[in-house]
N, C-alpha and C positions, 0 to 999 in steps of 0.2 A: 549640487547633487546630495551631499550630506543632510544638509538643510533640511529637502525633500524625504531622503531617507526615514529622519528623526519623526517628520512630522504623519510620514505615513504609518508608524510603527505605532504612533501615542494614537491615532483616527483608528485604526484597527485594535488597539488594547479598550477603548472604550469603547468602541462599536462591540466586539467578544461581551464585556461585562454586562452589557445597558439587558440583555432577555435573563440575567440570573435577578433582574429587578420584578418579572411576572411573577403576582402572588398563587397563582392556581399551578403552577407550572414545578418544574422539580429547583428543588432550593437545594442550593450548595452548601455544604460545608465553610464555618468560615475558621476555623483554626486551621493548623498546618497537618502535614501524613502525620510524625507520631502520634499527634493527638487525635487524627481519624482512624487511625488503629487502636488507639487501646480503648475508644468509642463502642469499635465494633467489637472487639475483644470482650467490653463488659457486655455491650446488647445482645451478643451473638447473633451482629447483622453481618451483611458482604457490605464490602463498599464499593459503590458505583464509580473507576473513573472514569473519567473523561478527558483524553488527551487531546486536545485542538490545537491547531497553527493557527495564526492571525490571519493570512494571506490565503489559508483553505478555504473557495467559497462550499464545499459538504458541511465543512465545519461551521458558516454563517447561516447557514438553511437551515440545521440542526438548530440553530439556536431560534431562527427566526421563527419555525412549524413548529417543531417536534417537545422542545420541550416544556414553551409554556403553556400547553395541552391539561387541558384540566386533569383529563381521564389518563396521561401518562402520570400528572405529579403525583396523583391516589396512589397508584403501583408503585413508584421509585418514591416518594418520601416515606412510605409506609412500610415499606421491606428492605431500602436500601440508606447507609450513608452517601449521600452523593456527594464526590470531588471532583473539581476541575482543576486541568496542571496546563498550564502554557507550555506546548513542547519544547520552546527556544531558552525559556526561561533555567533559570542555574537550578533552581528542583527538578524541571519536567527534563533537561538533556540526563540528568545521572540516572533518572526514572525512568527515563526513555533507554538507556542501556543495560538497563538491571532485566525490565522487562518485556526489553525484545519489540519496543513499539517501532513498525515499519511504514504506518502510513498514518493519514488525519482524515479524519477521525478515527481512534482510534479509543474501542470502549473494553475496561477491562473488569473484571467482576472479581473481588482479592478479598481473601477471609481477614481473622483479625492477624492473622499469625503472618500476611505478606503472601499466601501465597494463590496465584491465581484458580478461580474454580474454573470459570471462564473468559472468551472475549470474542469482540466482535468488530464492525466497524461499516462505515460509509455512511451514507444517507439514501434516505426513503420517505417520498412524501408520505405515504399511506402509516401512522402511527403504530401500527397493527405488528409490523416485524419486527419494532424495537420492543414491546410488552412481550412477545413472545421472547425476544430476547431474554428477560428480566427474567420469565418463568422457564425456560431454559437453565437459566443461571441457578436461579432458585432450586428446580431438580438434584442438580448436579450438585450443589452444596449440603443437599440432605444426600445424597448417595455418597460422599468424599470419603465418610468414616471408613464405606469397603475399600477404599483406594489406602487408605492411612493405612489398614490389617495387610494388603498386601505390603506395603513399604515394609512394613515391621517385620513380617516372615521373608521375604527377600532372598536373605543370606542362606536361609535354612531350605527353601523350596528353586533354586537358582539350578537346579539339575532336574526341575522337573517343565518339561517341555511344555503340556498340557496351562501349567500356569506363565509360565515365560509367556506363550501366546495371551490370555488373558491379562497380565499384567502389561503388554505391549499393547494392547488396546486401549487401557484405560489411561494408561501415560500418555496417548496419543489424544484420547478423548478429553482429558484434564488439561492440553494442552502443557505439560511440565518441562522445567529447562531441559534443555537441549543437549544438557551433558548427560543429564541423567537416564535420558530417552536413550543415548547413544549406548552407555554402558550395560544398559539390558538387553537391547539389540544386538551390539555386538558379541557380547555372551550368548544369546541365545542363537546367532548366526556361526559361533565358532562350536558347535554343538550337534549342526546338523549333517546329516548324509546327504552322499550326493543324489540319491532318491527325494532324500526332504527335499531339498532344495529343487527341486523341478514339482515339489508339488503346488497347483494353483494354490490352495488356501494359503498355505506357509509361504507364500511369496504375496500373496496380499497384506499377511500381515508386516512382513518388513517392507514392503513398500512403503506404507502407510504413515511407518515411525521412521525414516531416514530421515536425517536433519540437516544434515552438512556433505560437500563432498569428501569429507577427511572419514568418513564414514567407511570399514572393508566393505560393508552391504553396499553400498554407492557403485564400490567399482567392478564390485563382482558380478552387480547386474549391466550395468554399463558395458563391462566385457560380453556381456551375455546376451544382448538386447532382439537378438533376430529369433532367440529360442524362447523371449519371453513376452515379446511384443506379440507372440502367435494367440496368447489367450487373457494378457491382459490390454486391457482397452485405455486408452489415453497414456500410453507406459513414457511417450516422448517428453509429454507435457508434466508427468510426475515427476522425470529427472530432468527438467528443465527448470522446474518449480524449484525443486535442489539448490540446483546451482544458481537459480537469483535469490534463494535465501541466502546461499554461501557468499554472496556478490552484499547482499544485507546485512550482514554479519561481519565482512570485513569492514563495510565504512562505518557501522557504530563503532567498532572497534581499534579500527585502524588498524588491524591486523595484515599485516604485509606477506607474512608466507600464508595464512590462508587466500588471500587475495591471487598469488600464484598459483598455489591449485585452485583453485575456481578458474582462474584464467585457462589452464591446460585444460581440462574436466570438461569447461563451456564447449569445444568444439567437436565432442566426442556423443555428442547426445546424435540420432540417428533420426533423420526425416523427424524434426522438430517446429512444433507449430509455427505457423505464417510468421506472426508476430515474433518470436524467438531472438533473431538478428540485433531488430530494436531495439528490443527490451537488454540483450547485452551491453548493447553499447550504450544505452543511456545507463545503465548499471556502471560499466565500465567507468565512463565520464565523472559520477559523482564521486566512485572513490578517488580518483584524481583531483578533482575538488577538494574535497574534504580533506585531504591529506597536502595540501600546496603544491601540486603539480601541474600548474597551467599549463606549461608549455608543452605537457601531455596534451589534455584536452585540444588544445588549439589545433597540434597536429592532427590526433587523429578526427578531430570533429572536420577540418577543411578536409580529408579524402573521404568520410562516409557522406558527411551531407554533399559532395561533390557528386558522390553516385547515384544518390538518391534524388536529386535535382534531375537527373538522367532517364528516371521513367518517365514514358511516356503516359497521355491519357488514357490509351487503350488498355496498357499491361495496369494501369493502378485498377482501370475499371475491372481487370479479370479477375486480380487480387482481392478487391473488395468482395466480387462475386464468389470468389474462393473462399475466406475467409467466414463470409455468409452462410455458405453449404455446411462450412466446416463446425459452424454455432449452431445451425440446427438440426446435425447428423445426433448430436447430444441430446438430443430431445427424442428423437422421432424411431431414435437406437432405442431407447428407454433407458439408459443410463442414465439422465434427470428428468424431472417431474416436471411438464409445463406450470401445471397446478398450483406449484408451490411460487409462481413468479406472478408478483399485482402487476396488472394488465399487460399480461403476455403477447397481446396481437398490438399491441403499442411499442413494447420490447425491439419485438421483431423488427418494425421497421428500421431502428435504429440503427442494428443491425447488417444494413444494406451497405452501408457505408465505412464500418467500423474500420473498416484498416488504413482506409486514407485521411480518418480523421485520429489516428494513432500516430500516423507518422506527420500529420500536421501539428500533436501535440508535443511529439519529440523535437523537429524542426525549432518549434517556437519557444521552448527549452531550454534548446542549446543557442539561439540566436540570443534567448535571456543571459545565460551565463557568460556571454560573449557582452552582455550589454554591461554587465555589472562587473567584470573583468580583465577583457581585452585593452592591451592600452594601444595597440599599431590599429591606424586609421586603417591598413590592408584588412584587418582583420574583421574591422566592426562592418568594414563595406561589404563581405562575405557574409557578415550575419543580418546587413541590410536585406540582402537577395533570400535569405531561408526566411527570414520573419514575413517577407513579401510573400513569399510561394504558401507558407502558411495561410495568410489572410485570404489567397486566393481559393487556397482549398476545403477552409471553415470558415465563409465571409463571416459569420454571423456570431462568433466569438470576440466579444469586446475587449478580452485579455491581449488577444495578436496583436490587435492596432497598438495598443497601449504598447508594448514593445518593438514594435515598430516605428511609433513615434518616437521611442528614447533613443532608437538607434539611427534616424535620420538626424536627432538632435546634434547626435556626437558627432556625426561625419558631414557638417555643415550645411545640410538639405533643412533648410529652420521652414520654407513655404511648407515642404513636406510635411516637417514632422507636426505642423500646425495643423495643417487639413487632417493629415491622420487621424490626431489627437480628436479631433471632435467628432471623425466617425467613430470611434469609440466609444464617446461621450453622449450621442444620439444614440448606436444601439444598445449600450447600458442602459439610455432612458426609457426606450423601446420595448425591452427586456422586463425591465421592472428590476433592475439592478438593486440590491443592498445600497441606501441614501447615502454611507459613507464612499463606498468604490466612485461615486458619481464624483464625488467633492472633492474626494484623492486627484481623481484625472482633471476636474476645473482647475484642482491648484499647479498639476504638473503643466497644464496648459498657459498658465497666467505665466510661467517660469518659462514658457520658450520663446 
């Protein structure tokens, strides 16, 4: 298993590198960050990074479309440094905690001086969102200087309401650390009447900048929620959002009493989106991880995915149908723009589906971390049955198999994990899979 481990790690670090070889496409930086800062420092350019996982396939589509695209390298080599940081990597984890990266891809746009103008993230076949990206970026880096006159006045204008809100905006718009966001909000939330405070605009604006739930704005709306949910729209999903950053924010950090208030906080959020549950508990899950607590995880993963095993087809089908309504009430409300989405009646169908292939992403997840973790054959036979129920519920994912073969491996089913292993290895081909995923599973397959 080591063996495997090693040799998927080095197929995947050359598979990332082999598209920064496209000469039309955006070229990397080849020194290290000080020296792409004090680059951009003398250019007075932003620099492009680019945060990727190995194992992200956004992150291998990214490399494969997007950027050895003629018409993107013209944009990004011509206005930007561009770097790439391996998130796993000893630079990209301390990078990854400095600046808050929470997912892969993850794109951030950082003047000479470190600090972010912008960022972004995912993937997009259509070229078109990521330039806009750049010229986003680009805006925002010639407006920075009114953001730098407010930092500087601060002290001196900190009693005046009018700019508190304005400077809460731009902090929110700059995306700025999270301490910093907090300490203007919360000054300007210990400031207001209890008039202010039920007014819509001035609760849009603290909505908007809350960061954490150590936040008073957090709880005071929290406490509040039936008087405030009456005029603001998605208010469930805004402090839900909260608290899985708060959930984000413990496990880069390993913060343990934050991790406790998130955990208290999590269950206080009121008629919370569909999704909500999942997403706590696979939150839940990795700070357990991350911090050596297996025999956290183990427990509480055998009683949720026990329950979850327990819907039926019917109720998954009303939840997906729920779930559906509930994505394009967002639209049709006009709270977002179809407009702004490439090929939105393609979107949609997606759509139809989207919660039962959430909680088959979760299932498959946790059956992995059970594959890569679990040492009681009780335990891996439990993650045989989620990784199964997964493949049944997104046959068409070639990642399931692939974990479900590792885990018939372990628990002595070798006919199984065989046969698995090469529906996997068929619908990767089928697929038009990335040519290293292919050759990763021919070689786990040679190993079973």
């Amino acid at each position: 298993m080591t063996k495997f481990k090693i040799v998927t790690g080095c197929l995947l670090f050359f598979f990332t590198l082999s598209a920064q070889a496209q000469k039309d496409g955006i070229r990397f930086f080849n020194g290290n960050w000080k020296k792409a800062l004090a680059e951009a420092k003398e250019s007075k350019k932003l620099i492009f990074v680019d945060v990727y996982a190995g194992w992200s396939i956004p992150c291998k589509k990214m490399e494969q479309e997007i950027y050895p695209l003629k018409v993107v390298g013209e944009k990004y080599n011509n206005h930007f440094i561009n770097y790439q940081l391996d998130a796993e990597g000893r630079e990209g984890v301390s990078f990854g905690r400095k600046y808050q990266v929470k997912g892969y891809p993850t794109y951030l746009y950082i003047d000479g001086n470190g600090d972010v103008v912008y960022r972004g993230g995912g993937y997009n076949d259509n070229p078109d969102w990521f330039l806009k990206m750049a010229d986003t970026a680009l805006y925002l880096y010639k407006a920075k200087e009114t953001m730098l006159v407010y930092q500087a006045t601060y002290e001196s204008r900190k009693n005046d309401k009018l700019f508190l809100m304005d400077y809460i905006n731009k902090l929110a718009l700059f995306e700025m650390p999270e301490d910093t966001i907090d300490k203007v909000v919360d000054h300007f939330f210990s400031q207001l009447t209890p008039a202010e405070l039920k007014d819509t605009l001035i609760a849009g604006y603290l909505l908007k900048a809350i960061a954490t739930v150590k936040s008073p704005v957090f709880h005071y709306i929290i406490s509040n929620q039936s008087f405030y949910s009456g005029f603001t729209p998605l208010l469930s999903a805004t402090l839900g959002n909260v608290v899985l950053n708060s959930y984000s924010k413990a496990i880069a950090t390993k913060d343990e009493r934050l991790f406790q208030q998130t955990l208290a906080a999590s269950s206080r959020v009121e008629d919370p989106p569909l999704k909500y549950p999942y997403a706590i508990f696979l939150f839940e899950n990795q700070y357990y991880l991350t911090t050596g607590q297996m025999d956290q995880v183990i427990t509480r993963a055998s009683a949720f995915m026990d329950s979850t095993c327990r819907i039926g087809e019917k109720e998954m089908a009303r939840r997906d149908q729920q779930q559906y309504e509930n994505d394009m009430a967002l639209y049709t409300s006009g709270i977002m723009d179809s407009t702004t989405v490439p090929d939105f009646p393609q979107v949609k169908l997606t759509w139809r589906n989207s919660y039962s292939r959430y909680v088959a992403g979760g299932m498959n997840r946790t059956a992995e971390i059970f594959l890569q973790h679990a040492k009681q054959k009780e335990d891996l036979q439990k993650a045989c049955k989620w990784a199964a129920i997964s493949v049944n519920m997104e046959p068409d994912n070639y990642s399931y198999y692939a974990v479900l073969a590792g885990l018939y491996s372990k628990v002595g089913l070798k006919r199984e994990a065989v046969s698995t292993m090469e529906s996997a290895i068929q619908i990767a081909y089928d697929q038009g899979a990335p040519e290293m995923t292919i050759q990763v599973y021919e070689l786990a397959l040679k190993k079973l």
